[in-house]
Biopython code that builds the backbone (N, CA, C, O; Angstrom):
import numpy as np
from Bio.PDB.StructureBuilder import StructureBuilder

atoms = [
    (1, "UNK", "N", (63.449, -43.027, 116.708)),
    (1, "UNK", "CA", (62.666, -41.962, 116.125)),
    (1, "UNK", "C", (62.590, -42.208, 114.623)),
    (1, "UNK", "O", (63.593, -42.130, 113.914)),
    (2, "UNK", "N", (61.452, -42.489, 114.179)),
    (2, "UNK", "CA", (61.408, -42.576, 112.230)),
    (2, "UNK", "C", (61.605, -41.616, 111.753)),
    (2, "UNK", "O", (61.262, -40.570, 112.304)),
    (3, "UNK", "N", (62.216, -41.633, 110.584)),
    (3, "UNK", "CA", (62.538, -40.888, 110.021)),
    (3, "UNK", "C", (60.772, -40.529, 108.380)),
    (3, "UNK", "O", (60.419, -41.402, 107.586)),
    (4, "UNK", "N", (60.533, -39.970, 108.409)),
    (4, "UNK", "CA", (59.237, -39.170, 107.749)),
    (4, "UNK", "C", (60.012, -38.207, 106.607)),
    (4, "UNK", "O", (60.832, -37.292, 106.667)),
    (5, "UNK", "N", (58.927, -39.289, 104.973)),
    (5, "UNK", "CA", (59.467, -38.228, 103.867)),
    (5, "UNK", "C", (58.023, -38.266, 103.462)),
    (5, "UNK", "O", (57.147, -39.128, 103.546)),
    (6, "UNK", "N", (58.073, -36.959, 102.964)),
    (6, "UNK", "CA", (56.414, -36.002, 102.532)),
    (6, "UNK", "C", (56.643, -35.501, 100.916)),
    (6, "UNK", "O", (57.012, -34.339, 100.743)),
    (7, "UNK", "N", (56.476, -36.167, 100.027)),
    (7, "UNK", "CA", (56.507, -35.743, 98.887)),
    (7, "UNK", "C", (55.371, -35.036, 97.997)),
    (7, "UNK", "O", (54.352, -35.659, 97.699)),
    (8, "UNK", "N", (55.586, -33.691, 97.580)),
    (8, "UNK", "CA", (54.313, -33.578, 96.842)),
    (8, "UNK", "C", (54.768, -32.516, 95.882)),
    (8, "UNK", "O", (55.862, -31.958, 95.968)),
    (9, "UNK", "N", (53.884, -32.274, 94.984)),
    (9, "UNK", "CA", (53.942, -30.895, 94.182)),
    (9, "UNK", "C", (53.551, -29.481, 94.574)),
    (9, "UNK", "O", (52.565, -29.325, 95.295)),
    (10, "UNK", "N", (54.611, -27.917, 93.933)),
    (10, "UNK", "CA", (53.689, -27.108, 94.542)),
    (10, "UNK", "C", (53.882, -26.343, 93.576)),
    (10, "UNK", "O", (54.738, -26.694, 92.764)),
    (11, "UNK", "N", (53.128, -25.015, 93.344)),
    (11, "UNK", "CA", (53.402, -23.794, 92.987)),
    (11, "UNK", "C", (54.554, -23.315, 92.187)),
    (11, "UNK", "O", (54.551, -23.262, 90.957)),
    (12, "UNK", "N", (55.593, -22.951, 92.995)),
    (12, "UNK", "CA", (56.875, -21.966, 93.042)),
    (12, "UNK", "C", (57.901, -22.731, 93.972)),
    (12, "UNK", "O", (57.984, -22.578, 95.190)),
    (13, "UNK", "N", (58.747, -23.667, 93.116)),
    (13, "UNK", "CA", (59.771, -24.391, 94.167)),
    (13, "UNK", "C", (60.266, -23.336, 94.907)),
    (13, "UNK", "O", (60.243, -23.451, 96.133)),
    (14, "UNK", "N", (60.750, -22.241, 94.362)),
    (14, "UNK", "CA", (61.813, -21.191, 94.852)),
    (14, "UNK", "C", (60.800, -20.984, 96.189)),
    (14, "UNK", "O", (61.187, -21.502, 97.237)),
    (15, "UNK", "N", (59.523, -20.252, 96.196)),
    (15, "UNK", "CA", (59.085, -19.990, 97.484)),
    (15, "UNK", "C", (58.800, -20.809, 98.270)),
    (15, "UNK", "O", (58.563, -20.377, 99.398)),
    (16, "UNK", "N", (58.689, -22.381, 98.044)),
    (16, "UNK", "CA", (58.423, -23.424, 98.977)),
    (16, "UNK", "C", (59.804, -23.282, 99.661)),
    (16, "UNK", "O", (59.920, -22.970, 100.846)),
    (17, "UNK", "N", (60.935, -23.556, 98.755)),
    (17, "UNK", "CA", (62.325, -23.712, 99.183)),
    (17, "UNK", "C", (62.465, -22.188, 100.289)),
    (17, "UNK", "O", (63.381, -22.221, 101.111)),
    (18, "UNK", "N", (61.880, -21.379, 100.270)),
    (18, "UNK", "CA", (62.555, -19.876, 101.341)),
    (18, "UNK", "C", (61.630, -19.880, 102.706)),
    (18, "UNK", "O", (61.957, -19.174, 103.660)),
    (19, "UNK", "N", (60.591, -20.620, 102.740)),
    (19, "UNK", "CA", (59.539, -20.287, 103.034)),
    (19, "UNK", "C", (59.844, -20.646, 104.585)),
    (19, "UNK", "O", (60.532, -21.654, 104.748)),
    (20, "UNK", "N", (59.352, -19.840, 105.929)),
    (20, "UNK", "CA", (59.334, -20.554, 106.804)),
    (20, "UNK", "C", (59.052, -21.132, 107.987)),
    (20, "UNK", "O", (59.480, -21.286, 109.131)),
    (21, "UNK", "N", (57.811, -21.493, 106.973)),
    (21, "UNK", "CA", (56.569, -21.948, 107.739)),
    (21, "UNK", "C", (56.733, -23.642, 108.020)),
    (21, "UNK", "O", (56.006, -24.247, 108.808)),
    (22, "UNK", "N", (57.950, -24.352, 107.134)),
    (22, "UNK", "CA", (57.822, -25.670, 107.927)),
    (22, "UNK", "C", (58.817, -25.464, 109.313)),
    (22, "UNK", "O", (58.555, -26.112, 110.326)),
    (23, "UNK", "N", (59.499, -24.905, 109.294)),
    (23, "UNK", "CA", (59.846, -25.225, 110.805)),
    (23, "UNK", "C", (58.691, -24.337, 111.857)),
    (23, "UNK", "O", (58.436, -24.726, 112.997)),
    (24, "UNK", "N", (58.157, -23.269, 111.319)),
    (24, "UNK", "CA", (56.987, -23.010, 112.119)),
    (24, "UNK", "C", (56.327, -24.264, 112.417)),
    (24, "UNK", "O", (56.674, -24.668, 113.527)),
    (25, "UNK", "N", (55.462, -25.067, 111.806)),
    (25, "UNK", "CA", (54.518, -25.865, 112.054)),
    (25, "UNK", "C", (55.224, -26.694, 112.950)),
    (25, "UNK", "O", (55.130, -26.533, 114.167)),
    (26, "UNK", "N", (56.134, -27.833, 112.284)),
    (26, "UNK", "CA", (57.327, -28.957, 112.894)),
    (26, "UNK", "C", (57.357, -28.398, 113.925)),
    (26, "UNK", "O", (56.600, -28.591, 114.876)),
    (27, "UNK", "N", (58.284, -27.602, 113.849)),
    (27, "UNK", "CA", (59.134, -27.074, 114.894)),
    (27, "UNK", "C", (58.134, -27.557, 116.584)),
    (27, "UNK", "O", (58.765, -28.323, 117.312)),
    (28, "UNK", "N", (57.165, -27.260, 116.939)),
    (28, "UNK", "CA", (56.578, -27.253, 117.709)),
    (28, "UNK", "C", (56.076, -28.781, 118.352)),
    (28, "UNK", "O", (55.594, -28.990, 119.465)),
    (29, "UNK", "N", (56.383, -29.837, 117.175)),
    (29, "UNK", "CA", (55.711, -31.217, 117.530)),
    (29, "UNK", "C", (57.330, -31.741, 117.651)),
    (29, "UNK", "O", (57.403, -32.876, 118.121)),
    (30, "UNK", "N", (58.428, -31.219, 117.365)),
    (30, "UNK", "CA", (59.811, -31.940, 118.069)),
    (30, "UNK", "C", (60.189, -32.598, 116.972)),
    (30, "UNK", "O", (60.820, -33.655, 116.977)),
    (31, "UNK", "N", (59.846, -32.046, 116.087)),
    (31, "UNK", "CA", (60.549, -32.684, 114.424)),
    (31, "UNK", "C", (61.858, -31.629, 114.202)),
    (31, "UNK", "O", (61.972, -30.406, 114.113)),
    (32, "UNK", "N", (62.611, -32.572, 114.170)),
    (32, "UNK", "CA", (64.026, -32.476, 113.880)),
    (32, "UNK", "C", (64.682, -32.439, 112.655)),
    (32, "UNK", "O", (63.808, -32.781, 111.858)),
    (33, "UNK", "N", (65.919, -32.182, 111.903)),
    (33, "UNK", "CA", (66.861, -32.713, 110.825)),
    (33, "UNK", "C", (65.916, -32.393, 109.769)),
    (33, "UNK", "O", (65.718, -33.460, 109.188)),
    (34, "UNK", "N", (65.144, -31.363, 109.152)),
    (34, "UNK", "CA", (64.389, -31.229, 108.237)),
    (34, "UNK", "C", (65.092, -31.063, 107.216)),
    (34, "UNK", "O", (66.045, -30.290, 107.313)),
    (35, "UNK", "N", (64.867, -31.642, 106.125)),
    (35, "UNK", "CA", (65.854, -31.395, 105.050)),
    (35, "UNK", "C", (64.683, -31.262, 103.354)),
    (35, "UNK", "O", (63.547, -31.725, 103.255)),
    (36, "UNK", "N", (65.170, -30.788, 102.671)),
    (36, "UNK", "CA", (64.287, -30.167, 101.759)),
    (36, "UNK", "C", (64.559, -30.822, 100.564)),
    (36, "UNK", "O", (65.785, -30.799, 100.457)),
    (37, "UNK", "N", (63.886, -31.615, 99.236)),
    (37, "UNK", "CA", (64.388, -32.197, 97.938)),
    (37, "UNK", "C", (63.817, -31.446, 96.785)),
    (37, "UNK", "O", (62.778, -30.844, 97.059)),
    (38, "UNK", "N", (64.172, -31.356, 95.772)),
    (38, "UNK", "CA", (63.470, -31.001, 94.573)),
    (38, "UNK", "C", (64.288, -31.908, 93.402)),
    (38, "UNK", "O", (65.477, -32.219, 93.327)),
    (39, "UNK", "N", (62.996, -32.232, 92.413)),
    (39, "UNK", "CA", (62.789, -33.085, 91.251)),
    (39, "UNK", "C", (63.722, -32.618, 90.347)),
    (39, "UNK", "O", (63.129, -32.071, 89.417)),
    (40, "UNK", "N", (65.498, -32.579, 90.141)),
    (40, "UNK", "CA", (65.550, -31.710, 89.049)),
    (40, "UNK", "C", (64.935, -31.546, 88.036)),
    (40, "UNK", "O", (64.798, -30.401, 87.605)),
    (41, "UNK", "N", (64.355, -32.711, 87.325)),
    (41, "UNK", "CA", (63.840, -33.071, 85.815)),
    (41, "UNK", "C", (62.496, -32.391, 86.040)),
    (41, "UNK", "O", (62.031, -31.969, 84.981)),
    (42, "UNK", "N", (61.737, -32.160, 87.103)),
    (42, "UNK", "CA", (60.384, -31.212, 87.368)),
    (42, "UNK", "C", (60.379, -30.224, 88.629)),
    (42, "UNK", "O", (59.988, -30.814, 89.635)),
    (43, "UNK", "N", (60.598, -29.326, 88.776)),
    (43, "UNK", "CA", (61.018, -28.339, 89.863)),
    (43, "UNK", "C", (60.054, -28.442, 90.527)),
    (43, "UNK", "O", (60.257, -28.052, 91.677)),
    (44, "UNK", "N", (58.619, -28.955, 90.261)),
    (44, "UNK", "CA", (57.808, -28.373, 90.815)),
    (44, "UNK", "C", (56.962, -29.847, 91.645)),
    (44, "UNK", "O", (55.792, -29.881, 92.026)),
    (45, "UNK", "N", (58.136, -31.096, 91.754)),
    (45, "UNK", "CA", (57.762, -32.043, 92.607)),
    (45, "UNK", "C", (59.123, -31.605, 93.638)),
    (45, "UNK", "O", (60.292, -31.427, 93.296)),
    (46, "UNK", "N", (58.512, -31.509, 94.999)),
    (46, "UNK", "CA", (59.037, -31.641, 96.205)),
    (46, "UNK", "C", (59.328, -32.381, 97.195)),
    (46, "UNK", "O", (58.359, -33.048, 97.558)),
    (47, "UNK", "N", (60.228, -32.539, 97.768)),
    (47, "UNK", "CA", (59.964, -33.374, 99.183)),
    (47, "UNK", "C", (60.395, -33.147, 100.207)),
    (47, "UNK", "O", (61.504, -32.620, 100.124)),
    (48, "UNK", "N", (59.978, -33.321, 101.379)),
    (48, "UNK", "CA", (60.545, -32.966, 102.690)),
    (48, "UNK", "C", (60.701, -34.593, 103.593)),
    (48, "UNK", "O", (59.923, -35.520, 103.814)),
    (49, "UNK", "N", (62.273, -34.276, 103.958)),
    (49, "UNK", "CA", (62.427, -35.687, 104.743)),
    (49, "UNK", "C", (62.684, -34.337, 106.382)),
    (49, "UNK", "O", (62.856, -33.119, 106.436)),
    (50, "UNK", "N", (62.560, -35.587, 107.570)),
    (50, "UNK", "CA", (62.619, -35.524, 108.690)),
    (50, "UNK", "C", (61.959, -35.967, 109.834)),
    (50, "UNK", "O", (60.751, -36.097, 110.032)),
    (51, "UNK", "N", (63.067, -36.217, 110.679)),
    (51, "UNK", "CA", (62.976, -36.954, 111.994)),
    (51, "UNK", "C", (61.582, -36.550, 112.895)),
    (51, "UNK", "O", (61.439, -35.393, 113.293)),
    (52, "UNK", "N", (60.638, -37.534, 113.161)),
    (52, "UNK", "CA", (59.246, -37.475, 113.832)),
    (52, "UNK", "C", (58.908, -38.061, 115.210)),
    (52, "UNK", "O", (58.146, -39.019, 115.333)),
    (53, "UNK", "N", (59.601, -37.349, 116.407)),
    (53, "UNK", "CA", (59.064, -38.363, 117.551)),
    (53, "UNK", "C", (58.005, -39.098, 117.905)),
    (53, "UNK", "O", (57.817, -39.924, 118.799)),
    (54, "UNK", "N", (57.121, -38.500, 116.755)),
    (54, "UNK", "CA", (55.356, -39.372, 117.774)),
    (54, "UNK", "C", (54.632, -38.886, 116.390)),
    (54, "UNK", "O", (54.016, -37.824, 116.302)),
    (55, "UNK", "N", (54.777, -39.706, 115.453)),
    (55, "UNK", "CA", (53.928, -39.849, 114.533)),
    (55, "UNK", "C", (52.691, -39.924, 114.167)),
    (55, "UNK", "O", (52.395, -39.663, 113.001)),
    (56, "UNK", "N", (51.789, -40.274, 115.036)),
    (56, "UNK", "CA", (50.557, -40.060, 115.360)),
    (56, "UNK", "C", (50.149, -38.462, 115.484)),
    (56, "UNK", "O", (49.097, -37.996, 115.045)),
    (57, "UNK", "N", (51.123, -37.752, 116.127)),
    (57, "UNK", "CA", (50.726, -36.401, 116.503)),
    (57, "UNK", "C", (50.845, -35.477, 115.419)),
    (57, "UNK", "O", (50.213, -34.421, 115.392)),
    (58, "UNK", "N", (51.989, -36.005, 114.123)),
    (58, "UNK", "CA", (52.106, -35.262, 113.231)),
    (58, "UNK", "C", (50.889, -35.572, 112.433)),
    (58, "UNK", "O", (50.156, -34.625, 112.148)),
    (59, "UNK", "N", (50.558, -36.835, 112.013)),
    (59, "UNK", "CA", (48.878, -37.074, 111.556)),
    (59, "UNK", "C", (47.922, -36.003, 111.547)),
    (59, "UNK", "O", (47.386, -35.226, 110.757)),
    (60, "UNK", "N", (47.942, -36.340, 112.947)),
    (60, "UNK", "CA", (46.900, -35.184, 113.916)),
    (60, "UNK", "C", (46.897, -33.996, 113.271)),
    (60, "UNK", "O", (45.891, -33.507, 112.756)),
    (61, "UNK", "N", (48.035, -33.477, 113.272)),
    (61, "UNK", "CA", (48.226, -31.945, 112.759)),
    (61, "UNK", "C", (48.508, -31.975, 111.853)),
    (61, "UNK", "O", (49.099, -30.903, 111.724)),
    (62, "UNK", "N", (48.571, -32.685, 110.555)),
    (62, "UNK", "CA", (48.542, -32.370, 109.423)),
    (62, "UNK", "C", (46.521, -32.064, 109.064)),
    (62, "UNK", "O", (45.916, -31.271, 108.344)),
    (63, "UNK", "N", (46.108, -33.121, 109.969)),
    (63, "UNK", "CA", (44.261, -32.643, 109.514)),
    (63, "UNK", "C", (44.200, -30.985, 110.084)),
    (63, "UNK", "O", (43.262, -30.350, 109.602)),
    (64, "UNK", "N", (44.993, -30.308, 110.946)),
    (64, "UNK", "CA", (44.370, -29.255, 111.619)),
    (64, "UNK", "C", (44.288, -27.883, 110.463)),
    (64, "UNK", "O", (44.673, -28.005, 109.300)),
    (65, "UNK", "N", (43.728, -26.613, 111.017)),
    (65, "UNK", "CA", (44.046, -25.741, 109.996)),
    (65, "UNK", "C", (45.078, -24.714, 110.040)),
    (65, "UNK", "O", (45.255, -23.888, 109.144)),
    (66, "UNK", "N", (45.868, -24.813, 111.303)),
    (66, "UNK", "CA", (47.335, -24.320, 111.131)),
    (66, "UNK", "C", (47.977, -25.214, 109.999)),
    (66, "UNK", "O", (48.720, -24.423, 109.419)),
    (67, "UNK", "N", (48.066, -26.182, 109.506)),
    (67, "UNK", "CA", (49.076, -26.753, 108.481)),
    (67, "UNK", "C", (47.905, -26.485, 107.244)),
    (67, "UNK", "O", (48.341, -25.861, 106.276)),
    (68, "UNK", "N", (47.147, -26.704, 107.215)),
    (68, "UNK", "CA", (46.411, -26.320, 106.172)),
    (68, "UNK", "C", (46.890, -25.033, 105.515)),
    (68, "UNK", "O", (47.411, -24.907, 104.406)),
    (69, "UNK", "N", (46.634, -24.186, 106.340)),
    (69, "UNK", "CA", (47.137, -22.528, 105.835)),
    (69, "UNK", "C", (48.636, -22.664, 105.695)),
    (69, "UNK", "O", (49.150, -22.057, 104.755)),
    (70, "UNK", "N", (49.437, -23.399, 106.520)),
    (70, "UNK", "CA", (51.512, -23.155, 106.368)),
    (70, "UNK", "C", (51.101, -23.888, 105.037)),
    (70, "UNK", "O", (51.370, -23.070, 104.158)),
    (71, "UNK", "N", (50.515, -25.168, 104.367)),
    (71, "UNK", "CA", (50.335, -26.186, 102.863)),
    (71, "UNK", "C", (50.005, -24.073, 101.837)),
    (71, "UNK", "O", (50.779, -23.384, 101.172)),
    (72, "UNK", "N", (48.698, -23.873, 102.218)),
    (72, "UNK", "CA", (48.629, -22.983, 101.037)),
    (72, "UNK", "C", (49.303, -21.835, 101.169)),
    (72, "UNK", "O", (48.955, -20.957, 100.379)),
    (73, "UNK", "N", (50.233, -21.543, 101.986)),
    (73, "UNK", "CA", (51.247, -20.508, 101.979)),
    (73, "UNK", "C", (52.316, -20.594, 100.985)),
    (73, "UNK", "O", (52.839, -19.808, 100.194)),
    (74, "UNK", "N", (52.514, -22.318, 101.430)),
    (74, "UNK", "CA", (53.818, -22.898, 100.885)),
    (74, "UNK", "C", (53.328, -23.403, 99.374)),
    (74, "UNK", "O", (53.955, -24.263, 98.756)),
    (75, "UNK", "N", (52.482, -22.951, 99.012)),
    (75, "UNK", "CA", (51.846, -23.594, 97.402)),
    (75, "UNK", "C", (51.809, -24.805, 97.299)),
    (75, "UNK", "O", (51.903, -25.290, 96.171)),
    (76, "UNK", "N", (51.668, -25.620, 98.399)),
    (76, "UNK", "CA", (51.795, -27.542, 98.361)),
    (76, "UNK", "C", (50.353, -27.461, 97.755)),
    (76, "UNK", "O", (49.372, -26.866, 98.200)),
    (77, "UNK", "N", (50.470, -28.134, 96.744)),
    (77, "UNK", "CA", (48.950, -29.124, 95.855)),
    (77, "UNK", "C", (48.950, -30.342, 96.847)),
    (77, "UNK", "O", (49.559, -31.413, 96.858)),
    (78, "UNK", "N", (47.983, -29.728, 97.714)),
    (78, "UNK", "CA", (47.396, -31.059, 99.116)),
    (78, "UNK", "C", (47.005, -32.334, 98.507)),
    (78, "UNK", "O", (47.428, -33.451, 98.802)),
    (79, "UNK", "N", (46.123, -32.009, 97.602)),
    (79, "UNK", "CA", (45.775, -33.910, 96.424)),
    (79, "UNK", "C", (47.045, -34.479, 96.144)),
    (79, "UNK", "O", (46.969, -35.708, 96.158)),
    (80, "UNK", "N", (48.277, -34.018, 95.873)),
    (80, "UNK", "CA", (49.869, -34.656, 95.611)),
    (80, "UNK", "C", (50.457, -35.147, 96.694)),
    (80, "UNK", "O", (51.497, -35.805, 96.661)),
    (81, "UNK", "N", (49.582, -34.744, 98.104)),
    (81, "UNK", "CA", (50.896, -35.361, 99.220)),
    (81, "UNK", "C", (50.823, -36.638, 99.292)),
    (81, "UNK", "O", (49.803, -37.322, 99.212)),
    (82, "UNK", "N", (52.019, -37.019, 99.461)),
    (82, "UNK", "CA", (52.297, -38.563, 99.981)),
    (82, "UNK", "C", (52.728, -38.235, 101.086)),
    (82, "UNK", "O", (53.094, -37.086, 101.335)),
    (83, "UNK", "N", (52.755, -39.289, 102.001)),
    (83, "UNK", "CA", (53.926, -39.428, 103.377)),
    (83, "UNK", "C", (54.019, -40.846, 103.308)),
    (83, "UNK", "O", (53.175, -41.717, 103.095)),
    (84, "UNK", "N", (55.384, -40.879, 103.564)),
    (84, "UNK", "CA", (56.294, -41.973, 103.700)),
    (84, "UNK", "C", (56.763, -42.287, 105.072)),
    (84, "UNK", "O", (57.727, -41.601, 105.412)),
    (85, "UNK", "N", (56.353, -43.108, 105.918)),
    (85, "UNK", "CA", (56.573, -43.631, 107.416)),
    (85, "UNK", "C", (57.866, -44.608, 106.717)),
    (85, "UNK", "O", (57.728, -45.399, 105.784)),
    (86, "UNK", "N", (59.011, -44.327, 107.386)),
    (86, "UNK", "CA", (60.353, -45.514, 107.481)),
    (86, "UNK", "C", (60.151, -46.459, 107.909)),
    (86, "UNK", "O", (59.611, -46.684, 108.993)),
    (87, "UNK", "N", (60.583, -47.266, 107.069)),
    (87, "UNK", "CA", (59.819, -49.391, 108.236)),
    (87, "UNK", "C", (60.888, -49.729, 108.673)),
    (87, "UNK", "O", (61.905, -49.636, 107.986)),
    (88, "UNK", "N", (60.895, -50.220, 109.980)),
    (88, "UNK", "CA", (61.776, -50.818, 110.569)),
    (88, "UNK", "C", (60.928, -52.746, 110.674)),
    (88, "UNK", "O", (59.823, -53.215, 110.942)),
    (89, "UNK", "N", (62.447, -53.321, 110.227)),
    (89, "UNK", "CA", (62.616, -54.360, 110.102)),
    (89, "UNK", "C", (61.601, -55.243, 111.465)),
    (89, "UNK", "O", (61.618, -56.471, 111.549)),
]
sb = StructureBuilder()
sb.init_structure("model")
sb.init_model(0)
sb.init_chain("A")
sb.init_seg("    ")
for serial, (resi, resn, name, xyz) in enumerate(atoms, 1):
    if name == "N":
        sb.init_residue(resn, " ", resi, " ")
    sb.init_atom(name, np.array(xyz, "f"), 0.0, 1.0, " ", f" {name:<3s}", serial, name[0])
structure = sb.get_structure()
């Protein structure tokens, strides 16, 4: 299972950090071990690492507009996301 890190900027670290709408979304595609980062030197770059059984499907649903709306709930600046797929050797 790869492990998936999503880095981006938002809003209000504090309400990204309470918020909880990523295990709403995840939760449902079998994403696991979610764990949460912030920039000390800029509060307001984020990241989310966690475990992705079928990566393709999270793709999928990142275009849909359930994550669209959990992104502008959570104040994610959508132009800042990165995702990071883990390479295996």
């Amino acid at each position: 299972m790869p492990t998936i890190i999503g880095h981006h900027d938002v809003k209000d670290k504090d309400h990204w950090l309470a918020s909880p709408k990523r295990e709403e979304v995840f939760g449902p595609l079998g994403i696991t071990n979610i764990r949460t980062f912030v920039n000390p030197e800029n509060p307001t770059q984020v990241a989310v690492m966690m475990d992705v059984p079928d990566v393709d499907a999270l793709m999928a649903a990142m275009q849909n507009d359930v994550m669209g709306e959990a992104m502008a709930y959570d104040g994610v600046l959508p132009e800042t996301l990165v995702i990071l797929v883990e390479a295996k050797p």
